[in-house]
C-alpha positions as CSV (number, residue, x, y, z in Angstrom):
1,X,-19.0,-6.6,-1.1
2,X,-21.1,-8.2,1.3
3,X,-18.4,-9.0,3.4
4,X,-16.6,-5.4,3.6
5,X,-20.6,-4.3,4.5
6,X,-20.1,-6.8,7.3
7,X,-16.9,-5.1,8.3
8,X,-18.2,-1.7,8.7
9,X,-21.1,-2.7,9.9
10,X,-19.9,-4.3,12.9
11,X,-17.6,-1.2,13.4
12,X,-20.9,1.2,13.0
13,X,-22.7,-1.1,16.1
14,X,-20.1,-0.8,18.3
15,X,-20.9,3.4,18.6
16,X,-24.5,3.4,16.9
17,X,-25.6,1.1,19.7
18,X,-25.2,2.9,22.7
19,X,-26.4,6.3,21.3
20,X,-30.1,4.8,20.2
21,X,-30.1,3.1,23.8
22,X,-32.7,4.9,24.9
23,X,-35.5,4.4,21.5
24,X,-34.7,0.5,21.5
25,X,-37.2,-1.7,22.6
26,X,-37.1,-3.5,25.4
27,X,-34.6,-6.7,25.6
28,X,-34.2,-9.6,27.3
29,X,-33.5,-9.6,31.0
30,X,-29.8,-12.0,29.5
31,X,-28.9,-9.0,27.2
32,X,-29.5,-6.2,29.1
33,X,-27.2,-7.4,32.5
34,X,-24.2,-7.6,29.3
35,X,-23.9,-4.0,29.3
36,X,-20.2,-3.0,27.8
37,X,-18.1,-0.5,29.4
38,X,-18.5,1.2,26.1
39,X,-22.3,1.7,26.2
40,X,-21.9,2.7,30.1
41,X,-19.1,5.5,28.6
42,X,-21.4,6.9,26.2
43,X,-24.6,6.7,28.0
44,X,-23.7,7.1,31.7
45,X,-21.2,9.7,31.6
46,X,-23.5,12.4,33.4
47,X,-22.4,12.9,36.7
48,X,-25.3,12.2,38.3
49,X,-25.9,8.4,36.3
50,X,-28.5,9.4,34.2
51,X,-28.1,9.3,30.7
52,X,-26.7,11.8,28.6
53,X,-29.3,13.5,25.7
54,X,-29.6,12.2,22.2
55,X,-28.1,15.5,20.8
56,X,-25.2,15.1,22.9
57,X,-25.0,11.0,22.5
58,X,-25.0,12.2,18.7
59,X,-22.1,14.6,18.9
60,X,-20.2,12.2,20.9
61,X,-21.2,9.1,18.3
62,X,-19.9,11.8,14.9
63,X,-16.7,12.2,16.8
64,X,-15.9,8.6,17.1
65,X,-16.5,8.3,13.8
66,X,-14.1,10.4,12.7
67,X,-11.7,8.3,14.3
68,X,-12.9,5.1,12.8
69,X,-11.3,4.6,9.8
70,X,-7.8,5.9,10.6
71,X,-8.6,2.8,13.4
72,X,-9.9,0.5,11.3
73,X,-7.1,0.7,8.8
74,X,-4.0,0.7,11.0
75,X,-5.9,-2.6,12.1
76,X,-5.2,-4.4,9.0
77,X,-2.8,-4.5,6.1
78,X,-3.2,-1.2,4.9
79,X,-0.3,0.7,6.5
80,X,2.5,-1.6,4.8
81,X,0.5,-1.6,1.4
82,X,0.8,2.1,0.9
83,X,4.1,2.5,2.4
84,X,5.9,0.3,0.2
85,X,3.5,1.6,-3.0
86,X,4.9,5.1,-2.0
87,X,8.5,3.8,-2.0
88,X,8.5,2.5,-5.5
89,X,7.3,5.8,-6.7
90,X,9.6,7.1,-5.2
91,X,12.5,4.7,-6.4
92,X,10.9,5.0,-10.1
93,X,11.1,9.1,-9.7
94,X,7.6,9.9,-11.0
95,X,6.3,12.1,-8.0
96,X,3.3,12.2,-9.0
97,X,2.4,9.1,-11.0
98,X,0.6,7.1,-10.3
99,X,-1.1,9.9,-8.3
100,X,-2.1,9.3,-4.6
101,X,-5.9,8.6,-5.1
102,X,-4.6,5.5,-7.3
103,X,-2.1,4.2,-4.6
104,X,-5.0,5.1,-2.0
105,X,-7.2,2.8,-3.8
106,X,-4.6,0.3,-5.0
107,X,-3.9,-0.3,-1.0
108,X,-7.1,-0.4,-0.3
109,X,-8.5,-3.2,-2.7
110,X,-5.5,-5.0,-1.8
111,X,-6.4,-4.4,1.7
112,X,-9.7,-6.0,1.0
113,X,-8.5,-9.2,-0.6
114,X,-5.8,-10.0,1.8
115,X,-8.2,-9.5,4.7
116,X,-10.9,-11.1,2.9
117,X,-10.7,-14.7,5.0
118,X,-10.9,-12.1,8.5
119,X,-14.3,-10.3,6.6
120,X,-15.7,-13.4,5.9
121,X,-15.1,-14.7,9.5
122,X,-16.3,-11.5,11.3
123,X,-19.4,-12.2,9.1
124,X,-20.3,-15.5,9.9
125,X,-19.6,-15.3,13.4
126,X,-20.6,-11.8,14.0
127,X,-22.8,-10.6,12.0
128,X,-25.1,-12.6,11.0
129,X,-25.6,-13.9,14.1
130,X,-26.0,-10.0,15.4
131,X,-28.7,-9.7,12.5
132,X,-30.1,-12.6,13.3
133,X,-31.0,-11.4,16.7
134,X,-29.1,-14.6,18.1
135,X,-26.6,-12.3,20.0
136,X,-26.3,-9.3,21.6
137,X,-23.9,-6.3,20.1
138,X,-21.4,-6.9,22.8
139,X,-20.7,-10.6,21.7
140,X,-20.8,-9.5,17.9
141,X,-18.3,-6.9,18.6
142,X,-16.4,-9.2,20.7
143,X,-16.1,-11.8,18.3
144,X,-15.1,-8.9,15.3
145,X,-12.3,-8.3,17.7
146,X,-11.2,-11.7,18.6
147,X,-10.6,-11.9,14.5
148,X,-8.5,-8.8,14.2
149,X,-7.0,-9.6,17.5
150,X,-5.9,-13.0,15.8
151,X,-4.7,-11.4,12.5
152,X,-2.7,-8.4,13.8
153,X,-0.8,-11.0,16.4
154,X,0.2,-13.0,13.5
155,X,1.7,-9.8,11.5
156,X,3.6,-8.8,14.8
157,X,7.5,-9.3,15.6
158,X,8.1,-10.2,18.8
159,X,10.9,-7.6,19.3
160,X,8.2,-5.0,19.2
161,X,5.4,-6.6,21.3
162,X,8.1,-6.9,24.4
163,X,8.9,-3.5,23.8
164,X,5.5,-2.5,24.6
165,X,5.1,-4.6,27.0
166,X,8.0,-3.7,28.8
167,X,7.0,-0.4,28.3
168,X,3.5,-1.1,29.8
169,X,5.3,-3.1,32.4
170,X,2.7,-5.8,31.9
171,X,3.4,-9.0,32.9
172,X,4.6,-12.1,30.5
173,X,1.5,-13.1,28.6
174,X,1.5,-17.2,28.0
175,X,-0.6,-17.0,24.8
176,X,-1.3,-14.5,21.9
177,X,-5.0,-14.4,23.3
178,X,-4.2,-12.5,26.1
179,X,-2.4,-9.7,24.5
180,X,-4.6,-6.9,25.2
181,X,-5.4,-4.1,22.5
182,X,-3.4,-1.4,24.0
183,X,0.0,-3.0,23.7
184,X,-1.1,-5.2,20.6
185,X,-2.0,-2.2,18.2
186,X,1.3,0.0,18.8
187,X,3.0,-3.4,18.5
188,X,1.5,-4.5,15.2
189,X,2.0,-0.7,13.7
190,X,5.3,-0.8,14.5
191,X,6.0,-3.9,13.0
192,X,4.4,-3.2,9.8
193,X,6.3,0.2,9.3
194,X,9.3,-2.0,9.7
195,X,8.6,-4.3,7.5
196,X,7.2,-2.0,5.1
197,X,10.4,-0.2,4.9
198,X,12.4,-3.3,4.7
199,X,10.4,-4.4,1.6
200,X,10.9,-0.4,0.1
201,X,14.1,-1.4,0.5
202,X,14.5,-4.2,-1.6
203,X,12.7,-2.3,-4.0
204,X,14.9,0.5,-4.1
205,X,17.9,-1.1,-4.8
206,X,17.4,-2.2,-8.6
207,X,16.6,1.4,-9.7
208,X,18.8,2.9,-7.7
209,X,21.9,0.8,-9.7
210,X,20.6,1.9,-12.3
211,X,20.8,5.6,-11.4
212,X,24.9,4.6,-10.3
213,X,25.0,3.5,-14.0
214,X,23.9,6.4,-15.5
215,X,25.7,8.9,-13.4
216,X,28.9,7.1,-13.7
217,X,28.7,6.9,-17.9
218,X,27.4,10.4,-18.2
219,X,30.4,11.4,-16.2
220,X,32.8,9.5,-18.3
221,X,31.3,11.0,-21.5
222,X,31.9,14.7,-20.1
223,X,28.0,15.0,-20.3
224,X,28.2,16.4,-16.4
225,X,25.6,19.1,-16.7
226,X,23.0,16.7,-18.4
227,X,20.7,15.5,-15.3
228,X,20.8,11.7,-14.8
229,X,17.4,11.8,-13.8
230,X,16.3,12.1,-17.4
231,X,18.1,9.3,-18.6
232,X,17.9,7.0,-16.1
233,X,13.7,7.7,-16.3
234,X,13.1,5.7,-19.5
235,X,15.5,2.5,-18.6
236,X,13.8,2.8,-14.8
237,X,10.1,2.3,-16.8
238,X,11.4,-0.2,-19.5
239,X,12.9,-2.3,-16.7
240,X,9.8,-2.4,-14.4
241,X,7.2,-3.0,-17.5
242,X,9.7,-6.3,-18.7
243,X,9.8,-7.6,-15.3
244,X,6.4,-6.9,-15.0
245,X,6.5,-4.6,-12.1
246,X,3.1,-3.8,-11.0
247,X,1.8,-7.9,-11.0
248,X,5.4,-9.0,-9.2
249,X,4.7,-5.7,-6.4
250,X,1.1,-7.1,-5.5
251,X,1.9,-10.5,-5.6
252,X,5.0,-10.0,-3.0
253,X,2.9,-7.8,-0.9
254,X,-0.3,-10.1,-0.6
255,X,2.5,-12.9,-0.2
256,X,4.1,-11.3,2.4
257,X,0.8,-11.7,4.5
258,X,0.6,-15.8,4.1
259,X,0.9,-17.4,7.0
């Protein structure tokens, strides 16, 4: 747990910095002429250069915090998690089982140990450091960055990073390092939807033979106004508890993350 506290941690410096600017202490002469365009956004965007007031530094901090964790998990593996964990419902035909706050926290434990190496990174280059008062909050959050940066270029096809690009009309980039966040994100997304749906796929297909089955015999017994949905239910469950479903799902999904 210390390392998911690392996580959101660095994520809560990068907008509770700038807003407590003006209580902190004074700093070192080095760490003060590091100022990030972030911290200049929040603090300097009066038009007359002076900074804004705490109340409204505050408002501004609660808004970008609402759009934190819809960033911070289309950043990792949680998007393809609970896209191919909805699919299977689906496939099995239980709507509502297991119910969304168990697939919400299924993909997000998940989530946790397959970026578990990146959390423990961002910790011991980051963090600690940051805690340490060995560097400033721009470095930390740089170096949180550089770790997602290196994960989510690793995840992405490279079909969907020159679409971007082309659609950026940015120029070649000669290593994954200098693929810059705006074109990198909508990239990765993309690619994990994809591949999310690709693996949802795969899924499908055993129960849905099995549906074929059942609709075909039914049909050839004359039992045409019995649903096939009721009989094919029970064969979909024993099927997926013999193969043990739920331990063979995880396993391909964390898997499918190796690199």
């Amino acid at each position: 747990m210390a390392g998911v506290a690392a996580a959101v941690a660095i994520g809560a410096m990068v907008l509770v910095e700038p807003a407590f600017a003006q209580a902190a202490p004074a700093v070192p002469t080095g760490a003060a002429s590091s100022s990030s365009a972030l911290s200049q956004a929040l603090g300097e965007v009066s038009g007359n250069g002076r900074p804004l007031s705490l109340s409204l530094q505050i408002l501004l901090l609660m808004s970008l915090l609402t759009v934190l964790p819809s960033l911070v998990l289309m950043m990792t593996s949680f998007t393809r998690i609970i896209i191919v964990l909805s699919i299977l419902r689906q496939a099995m035909g239980l709507t509502q089982t297991p119910p969304n706050q168990v697939l919400v926290g299924l993909a997000l434990f998940l989530s946790m140990f397959i970026m578990r190496p990146a959390i423990d990174q961002i910790t011991a280059t980051a963090y600690t450091p940051y805690g340490q008062g060995q560097i400033s909050i721009e470095e930390a959050v740089g170096r949180s960055a550089k770790v997602l940066h290196g994960f989510m270029a690793k995840q992405t096809r490279q079909t969907d990073l020159k679409l971007f690009q082309g659609l950026a009309k940015a120029p070649p980039f000669r290593t994954a390092a200098d693929i810059p966040f705006t074109i990198l994100l909508p990239a990765f997304v993309t690619s994990e939807l994809k591949t999310a749906f690709q693996i949802g796929f795969m899924i499908f297909l055993p129960f849905l033979i099995i549906d074929l089955v059942v609709a075909s015999t039914l049909m050839a017994l004359g039992m045409m106004m019995l649903s096939p949905t009721i009989i094919s239910l029970p064969f979909k469950l024993l099927l997926f508890v013999l193969v043990d479903g739920w331990a063979l799902t995880m396993g391909s999904l964390a898997g499918s993350f190796a690199t």
